[in-house]
C-alpha positions in Angstrom: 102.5 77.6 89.3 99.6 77.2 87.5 99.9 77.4 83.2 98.3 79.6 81.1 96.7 75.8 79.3 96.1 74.0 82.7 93.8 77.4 83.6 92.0 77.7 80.8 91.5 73.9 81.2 90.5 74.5 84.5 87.7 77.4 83.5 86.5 75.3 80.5 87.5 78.7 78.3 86.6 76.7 75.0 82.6 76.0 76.7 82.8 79.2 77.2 83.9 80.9 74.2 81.7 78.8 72.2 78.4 79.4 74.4 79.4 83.0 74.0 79.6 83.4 70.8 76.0 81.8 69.8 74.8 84.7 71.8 76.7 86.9 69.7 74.3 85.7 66.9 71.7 86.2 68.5 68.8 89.1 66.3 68.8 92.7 67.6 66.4 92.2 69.6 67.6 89.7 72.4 70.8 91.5 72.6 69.4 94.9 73.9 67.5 92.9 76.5 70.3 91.2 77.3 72.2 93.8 77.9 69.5 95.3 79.7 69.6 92.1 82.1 73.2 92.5 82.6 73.5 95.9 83.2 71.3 95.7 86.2 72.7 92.9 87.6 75.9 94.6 87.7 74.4 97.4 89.7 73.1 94.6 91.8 75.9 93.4 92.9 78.1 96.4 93.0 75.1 97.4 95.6 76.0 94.5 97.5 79.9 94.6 97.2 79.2 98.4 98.1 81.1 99.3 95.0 79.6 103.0 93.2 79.4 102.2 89.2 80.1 105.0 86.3 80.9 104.9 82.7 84.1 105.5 81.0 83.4 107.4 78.2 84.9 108.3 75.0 83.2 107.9 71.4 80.2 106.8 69.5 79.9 103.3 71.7 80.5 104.4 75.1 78.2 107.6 74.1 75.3 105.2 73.3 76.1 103.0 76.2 75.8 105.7 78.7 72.6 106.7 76.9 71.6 103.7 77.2 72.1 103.1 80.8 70.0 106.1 81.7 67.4 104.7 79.5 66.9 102.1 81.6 66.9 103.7 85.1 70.6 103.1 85.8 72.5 106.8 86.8 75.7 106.1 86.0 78.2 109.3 85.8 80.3 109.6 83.2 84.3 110.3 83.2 86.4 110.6 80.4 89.9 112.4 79.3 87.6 114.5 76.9 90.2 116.6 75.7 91.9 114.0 73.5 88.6 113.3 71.7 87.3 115.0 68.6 86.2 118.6 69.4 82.8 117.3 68.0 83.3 114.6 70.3 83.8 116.7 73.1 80.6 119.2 72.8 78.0 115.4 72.7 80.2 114.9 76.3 79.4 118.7 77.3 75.7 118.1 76.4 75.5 114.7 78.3 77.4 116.1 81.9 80.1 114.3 81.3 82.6 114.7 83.8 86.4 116.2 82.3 89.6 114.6 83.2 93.2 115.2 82.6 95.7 113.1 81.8 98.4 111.1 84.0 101.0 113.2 86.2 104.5 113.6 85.8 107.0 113.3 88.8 107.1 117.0 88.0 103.3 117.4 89.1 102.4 118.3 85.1 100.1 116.8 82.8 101.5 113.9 79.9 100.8 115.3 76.9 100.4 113.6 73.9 103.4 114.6 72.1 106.0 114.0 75.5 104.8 110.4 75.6 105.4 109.5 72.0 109.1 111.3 72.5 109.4 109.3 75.9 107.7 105.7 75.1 107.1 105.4 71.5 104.4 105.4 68.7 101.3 103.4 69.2 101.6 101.6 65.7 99.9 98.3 64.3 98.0 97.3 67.5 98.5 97.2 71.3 99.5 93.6 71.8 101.9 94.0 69.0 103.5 97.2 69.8 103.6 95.9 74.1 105.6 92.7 72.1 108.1 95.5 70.4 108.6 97.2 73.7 109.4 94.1 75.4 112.0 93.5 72.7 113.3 96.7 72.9 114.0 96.9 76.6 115.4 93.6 77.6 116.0 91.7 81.4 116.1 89.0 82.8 112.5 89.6 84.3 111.0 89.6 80.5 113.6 87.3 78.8 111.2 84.1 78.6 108.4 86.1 77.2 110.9 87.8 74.8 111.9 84.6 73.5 108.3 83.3 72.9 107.8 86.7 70.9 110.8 85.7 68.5 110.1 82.1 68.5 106.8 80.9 69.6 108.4 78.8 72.3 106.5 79.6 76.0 108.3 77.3 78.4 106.7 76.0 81.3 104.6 79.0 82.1 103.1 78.6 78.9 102.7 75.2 78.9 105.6 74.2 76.5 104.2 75.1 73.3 106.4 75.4 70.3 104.2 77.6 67.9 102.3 79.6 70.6 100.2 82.7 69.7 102.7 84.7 72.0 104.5 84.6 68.3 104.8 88.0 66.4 103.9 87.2 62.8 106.6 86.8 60.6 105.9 90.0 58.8 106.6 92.7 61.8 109.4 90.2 63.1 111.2 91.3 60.3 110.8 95.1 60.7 111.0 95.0 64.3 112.6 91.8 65.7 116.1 93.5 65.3 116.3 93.7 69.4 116.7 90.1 69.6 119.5 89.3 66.5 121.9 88.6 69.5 120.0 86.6 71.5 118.1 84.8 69.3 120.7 84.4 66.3 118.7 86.2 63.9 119.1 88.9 61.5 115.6 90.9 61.4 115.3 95.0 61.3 115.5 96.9 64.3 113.3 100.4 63.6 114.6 104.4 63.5 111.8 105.3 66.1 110.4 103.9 69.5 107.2 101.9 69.6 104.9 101.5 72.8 101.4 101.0 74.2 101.7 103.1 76.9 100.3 106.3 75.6 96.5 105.0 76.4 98.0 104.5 80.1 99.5 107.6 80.9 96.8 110.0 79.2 93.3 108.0 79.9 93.4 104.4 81.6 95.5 106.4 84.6 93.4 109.0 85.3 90.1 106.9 85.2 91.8 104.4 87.1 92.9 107.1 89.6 89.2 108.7 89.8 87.7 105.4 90.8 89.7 104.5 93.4 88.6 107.7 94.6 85.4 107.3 94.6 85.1 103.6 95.2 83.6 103.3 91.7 83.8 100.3 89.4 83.3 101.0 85.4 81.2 100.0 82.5 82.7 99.7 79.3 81.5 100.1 75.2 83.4 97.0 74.4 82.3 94.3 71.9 83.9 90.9 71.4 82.9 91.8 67.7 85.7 94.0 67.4 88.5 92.2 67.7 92.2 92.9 69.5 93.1 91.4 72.6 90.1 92.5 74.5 87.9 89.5 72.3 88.8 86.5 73.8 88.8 87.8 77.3 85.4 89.1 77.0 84.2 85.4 75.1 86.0 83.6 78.3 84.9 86.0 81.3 81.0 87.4 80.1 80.1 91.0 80.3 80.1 91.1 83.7 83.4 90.5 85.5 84.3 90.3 89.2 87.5 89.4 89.6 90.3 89.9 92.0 92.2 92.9 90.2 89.6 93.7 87.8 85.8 94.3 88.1 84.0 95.8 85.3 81.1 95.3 83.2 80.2 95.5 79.2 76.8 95.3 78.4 77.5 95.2 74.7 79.9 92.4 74.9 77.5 90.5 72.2 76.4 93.4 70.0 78.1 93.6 66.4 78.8 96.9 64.7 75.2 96.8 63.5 73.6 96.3 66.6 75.1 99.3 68.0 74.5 101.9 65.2 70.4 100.5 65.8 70.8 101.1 69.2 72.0 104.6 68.8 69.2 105.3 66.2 66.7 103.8 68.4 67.8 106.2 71.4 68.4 108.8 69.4 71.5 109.3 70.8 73.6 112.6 70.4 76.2 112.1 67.0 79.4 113.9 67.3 80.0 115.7 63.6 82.8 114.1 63.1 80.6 110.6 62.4 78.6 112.3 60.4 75.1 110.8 59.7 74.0 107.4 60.3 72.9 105.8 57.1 71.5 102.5 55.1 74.3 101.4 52.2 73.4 99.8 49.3 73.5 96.6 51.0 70.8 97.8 53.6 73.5 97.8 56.1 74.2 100.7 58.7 77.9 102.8 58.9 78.3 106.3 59.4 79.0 109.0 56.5 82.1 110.3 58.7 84.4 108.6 60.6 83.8 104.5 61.4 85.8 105.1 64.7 87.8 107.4 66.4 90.4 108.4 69.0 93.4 110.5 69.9 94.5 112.0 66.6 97.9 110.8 67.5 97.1 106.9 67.5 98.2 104.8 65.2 97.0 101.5 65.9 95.1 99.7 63.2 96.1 102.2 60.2 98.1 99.6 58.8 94.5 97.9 58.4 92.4 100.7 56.9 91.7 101.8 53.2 93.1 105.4 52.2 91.6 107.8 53.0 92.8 106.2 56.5 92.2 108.7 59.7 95.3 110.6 59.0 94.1 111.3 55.6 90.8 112.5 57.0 92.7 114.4 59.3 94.7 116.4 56.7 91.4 117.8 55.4 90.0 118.3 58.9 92.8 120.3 60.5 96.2 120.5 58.0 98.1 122.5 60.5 97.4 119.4 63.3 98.1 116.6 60.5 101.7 118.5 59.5 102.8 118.4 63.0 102.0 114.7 64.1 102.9 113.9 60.4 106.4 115.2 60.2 107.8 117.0 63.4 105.8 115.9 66.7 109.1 114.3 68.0 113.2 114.6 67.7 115.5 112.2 67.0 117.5 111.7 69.9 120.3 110.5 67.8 120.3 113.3 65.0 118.0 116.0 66.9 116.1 116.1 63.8 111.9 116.4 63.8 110.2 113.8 62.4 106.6 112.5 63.1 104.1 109.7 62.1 105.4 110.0 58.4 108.3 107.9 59.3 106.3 105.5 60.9 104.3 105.0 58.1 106.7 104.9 55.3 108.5 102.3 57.4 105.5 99.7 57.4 104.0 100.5 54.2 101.3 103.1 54.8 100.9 106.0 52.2 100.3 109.4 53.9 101.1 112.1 51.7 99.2 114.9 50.6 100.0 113.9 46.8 98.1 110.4 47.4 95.5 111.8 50.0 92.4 110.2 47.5 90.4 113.1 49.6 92.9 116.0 48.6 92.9 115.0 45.0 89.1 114.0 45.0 88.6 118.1 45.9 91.5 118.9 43.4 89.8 117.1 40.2 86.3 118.5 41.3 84.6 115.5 42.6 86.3 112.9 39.6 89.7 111.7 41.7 91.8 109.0 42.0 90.9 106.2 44.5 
């Protein structure tokens, strides 16, 4: 079997990566009409796959991507699990004909919900490659026990190509709160956690159900990502361009190359719809673009990346937003199966080191001292 080193040596990844990224420096302008070029050749060859193409939509990126498609002639529908956005969110998909789905089904023939797959699976807390590695720890078997080990200790064996410090690793920092699973095992003596942790929750309520709608109508998706961003999602779209044809997975992301900045232009320049809860698009100081609202959004339930964001974090802005919806996912959106007691995101967050509170909520006290409060 082939290793994850001898394929990437195979594919020249590090060419590709770095060719990539000089396109990511590209100015403004040659990335729209890049994108522009890719776009339509990934109509082109859907066309000749006899593949239909739509767009998987969900906030400010995808929004300006499927505004941006039609822009230029391509008539790509749009499909997205709309309820678990922002009601703002939701009336921009309403004005656009965005097509509404619901989430997974159940063997029971219901819906998931949002709150039965955090009480089934787990939070979705720090990121999804880190919270898949806790999951993995958490549910050991023979099938997982290589990987499991290269979580704890870096090693990957053969698969892997024998590394001894691999990026498979969890950092030393969340081994510690949540490498607990593997003390037997591994002969070490980390934390296991009071609550369950997964990735799943974006399966089961959106990647399911757009999955499930393609294969039904023989459709193939374009994406808002950008390397820019980050997560595991980077290096994949650096190694495999926007456009991808492969044998499991065929998609295409036309603003694979665009920063942050590039897209907020591109939604000015097409004066694409704004759901409220971004606000307004605006110049800082420093003559660069953000949004007066929200940066980026999601479920109101997910988690991962708060450990990365300055208070007032999303919850925070949530709080003022809707307090009834922030006390539930807060403190009682799931029981304890152990003590049947509620408890909700505020355990999570106290656990790795995330102040949530209503006493500390800088937006609650901003409103409380009459404009003068604390950071």
């Amino acid at each position: 079997m082939e290793s994850v080193i001898e394929r990437m040596q195979r594919i020249d990844a590090k060419k590709r990566i770095a060719d990539f990224m000089v396109k990511e420096k590209q100015d403004y302008s040659f990335k729209v009409k890049y994108a522009k070029i890719r776009a339509r050749e990934f109509v082109d060859e859907c066309e000749k796959r006899n593949f239909n193409y739509h767009v998987s939509v969900g906030g400010l990126d995808s929004i300006t991507l499927f505004v941006f498609l039609r822009s230029i002639g391509i008539d790509a529908p749009g499909i997205s699990v709309s309820y678990l956005e922002d009601s703002s969110i939701q009336k921009v998909h309403k004005l656009l004909g965005i097509e509404r789905l619901y989430s997974a089904l159940k063997p029971d023939g219901t819906h998931w919900n949002k709150q039965e797959v955090l009480q089934t699976f787990g939070f979705p807390v720090l990121s999804k490659e880190i919270a898949s590695k806790i999951e993995l720890l958490a549910n050991p078997s023979d099938k997982n026990k290589t990987v499991r080990h290269a979580i704890v200790t870096g090693e990957t064996g053969e698969y892997g190509g024998n590394q001894k410090n691999s990026r498979m690793k969890m950092s030393q920092k969340w081994l510690k709160k949540f490498g607990g699973y593997a003390n037997d095992e591994e002969g070490v003596n980390y934390d296991i956690p009071t609550f369950k942790v997964s990735a799943r929750c974006c399966y089961y309520l959106k990647e399911k159900p757009c999955d499930d709608w393609a294969k039904e109508h023989n459709s193939v998706p374009f994406l808002g990502l950008m390397a820019s961003e980050g997560g595991r999602r980077a290096k994949s779209l650096r190694i495999n361009g926007c456009n991808y044809f492969g044998k499991s997975t065929i998609r295409s992301a036309p603003f694979a190359i665009f920063n942050r900045q590039d897209l907020l232009q591109l939604a000015l320049d097409l004066k694409v719809p704004i759901p409220d809860i971004y606000g307004e698009i605006v110049k800082d100081e420093n003559g660069l673009l953000r949004t007066t609202g929200a940066q980026r959004t999601g479920c109101s339930m997910c988690g991962f990346g708060i450990h990365l964001e300055k208070r007032p974090h999303r919850f925070d802005q949530l709080a003022v937003r809707n307090i009834k919806e922030w006390q539930f996912w807060m403190t009682s959106c799931v029981t304890d199966e152990m003590t049947g007691e509620k408890y909700g995101w505020g355990r999570v967050l106290d656990y790795i080191g995330v102040g949530w509170t209503l006493e500390t909520n800088p937006l609650i006290q901003e409103g409380k001292n009459g404009g003068d409060g604390q950071d």
